[in-house]
N, C-alpha and C positions, 0 to 999 in steps of 0.2 A: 811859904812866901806870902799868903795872903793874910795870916792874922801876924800882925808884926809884935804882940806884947802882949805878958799872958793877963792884963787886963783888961785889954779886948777881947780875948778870944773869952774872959769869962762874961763878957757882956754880951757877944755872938747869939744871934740864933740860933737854935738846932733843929733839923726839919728830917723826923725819921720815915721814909719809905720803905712800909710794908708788903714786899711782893712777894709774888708766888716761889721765887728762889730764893726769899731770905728779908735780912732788914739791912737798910743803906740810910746812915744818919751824913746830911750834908751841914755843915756850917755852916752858915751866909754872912755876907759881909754888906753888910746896909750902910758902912762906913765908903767904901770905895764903892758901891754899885749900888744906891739908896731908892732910884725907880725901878730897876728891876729887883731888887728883893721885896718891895711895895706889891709889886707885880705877881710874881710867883708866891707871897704869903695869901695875898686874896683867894688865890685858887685853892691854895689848902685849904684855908680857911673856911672857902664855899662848900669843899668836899669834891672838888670837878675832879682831880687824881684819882681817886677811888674807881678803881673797873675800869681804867685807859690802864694801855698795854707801851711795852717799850715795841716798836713799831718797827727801829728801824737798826741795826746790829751789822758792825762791820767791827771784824777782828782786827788786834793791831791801828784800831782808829779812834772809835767811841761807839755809845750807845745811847740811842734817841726815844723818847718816850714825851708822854704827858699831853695826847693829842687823839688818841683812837682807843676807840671801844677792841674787844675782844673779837668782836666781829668786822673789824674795821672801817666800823663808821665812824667819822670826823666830828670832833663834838664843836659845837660853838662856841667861842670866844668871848671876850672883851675886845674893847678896841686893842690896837698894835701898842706897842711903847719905845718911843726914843732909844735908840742903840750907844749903850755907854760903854762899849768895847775900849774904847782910850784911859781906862779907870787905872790902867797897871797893872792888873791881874791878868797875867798868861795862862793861856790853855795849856798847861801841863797834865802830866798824868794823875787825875781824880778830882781837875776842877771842874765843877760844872757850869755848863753855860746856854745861855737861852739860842734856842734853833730859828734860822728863820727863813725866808725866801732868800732872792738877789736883792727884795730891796732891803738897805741896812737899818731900816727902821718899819722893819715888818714882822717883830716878835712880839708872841701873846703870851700862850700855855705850855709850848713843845722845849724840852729843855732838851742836851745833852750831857753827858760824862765822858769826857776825855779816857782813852784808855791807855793812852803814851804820851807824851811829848807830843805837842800840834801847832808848833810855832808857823805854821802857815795861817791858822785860823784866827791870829792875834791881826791890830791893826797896822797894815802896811801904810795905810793912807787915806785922807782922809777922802777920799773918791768913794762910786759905788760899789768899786769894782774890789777896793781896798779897806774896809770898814772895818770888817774883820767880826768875832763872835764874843758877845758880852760877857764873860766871868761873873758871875754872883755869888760861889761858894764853893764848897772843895770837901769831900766826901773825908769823914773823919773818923768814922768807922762802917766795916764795910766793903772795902775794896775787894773781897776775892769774891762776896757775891756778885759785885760789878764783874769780875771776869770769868767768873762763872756763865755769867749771863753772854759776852760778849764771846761765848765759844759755843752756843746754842745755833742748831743746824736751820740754817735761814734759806730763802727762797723767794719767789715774785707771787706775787698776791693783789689782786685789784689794781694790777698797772705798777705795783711799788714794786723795787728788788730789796732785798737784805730783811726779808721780814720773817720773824722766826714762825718756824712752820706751827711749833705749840707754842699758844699765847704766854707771855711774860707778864705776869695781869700786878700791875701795882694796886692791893689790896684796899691798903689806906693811907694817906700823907699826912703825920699829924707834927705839931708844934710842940717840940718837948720843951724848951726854956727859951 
């Protein structure tokens, strides 16, 4: 659904993540979501992915990463970036999309992966309460180490729950085309 023609998807990004359970190459679509692929390319690009862990793991939902060390220290940011959840891109199974607070324009670095269908987390409206979760691209190859990962025995950890008890350490984030 997200690369609608295969001359797009040949112009597409690809952004492979190297973690500790395998490799996950995402597509990005800078066509429909062009601040937040701006967004999440800078962070590869800086290297900040390297050594954050997927932090946050809930079966049957998604998998959250791109924000905490190994030891679950919070790393620091950029500023926030405008939330372009209204882009047309649904959280289905294996889009990925930037994480953020309640407020809908409070994502930086912390992405997710859909692990099902989440048509709750698409935009209900244009409220705070209804913003919903930006889409920026869709794992293209990959997916069973995403649920590989998403079935890794999790627990509470520094106040957080769903945090896998062995780290999920994303290696490296690089730019393949």
């Amino acid at each position: 659904m997200m690369l609608s023609t295969p001359a797009l998807a040949a112009k597409a990004t690809v952004v492979r993540l190297d973690t500790s359970m395998g490799k996950i190459e995402i597509t990005l679509d800078g066509r429909q979501a062009p601040a937040t692929v701006a967004n999440f390319l800078r962070y590869v690009k800086e290297g900040f992915y390297k050594g954050t862990i997927f932090h946050r793991v809930i079966p049957g939902f998604m998998i959250q990463g791109g924000g905490f060390t190994a030891d679950m220290q919070e790393k620091p940011t950029h500023a926030p970036i405008a939330n372009e959840a209204d882009n047309g891109l649904p959280n289905v199974m294996g889009a990925v999309a930037m994480a953020r607070t309640s407020d809908p324009d409070s994502a930086t670095a912390q992405f997710f992966i859909n692990t099902m269908n989440n048509p709750s987390l698409n935009v209900q409206s244009r409220t705070p309460g209804g913003w919903g979760y930006a889409v920026f691209g869709h794992v293209t190859k990959g997916m069973t180490v995403v649920h590989q990962i998403e079935q890794v025995a999790t627990g509470r950890m520094d106040g957080m729950a769903d945090v896998p008890l062995a780290p999920v350490v994303i290696e490296n984030a690089e730019i393949l085309k």
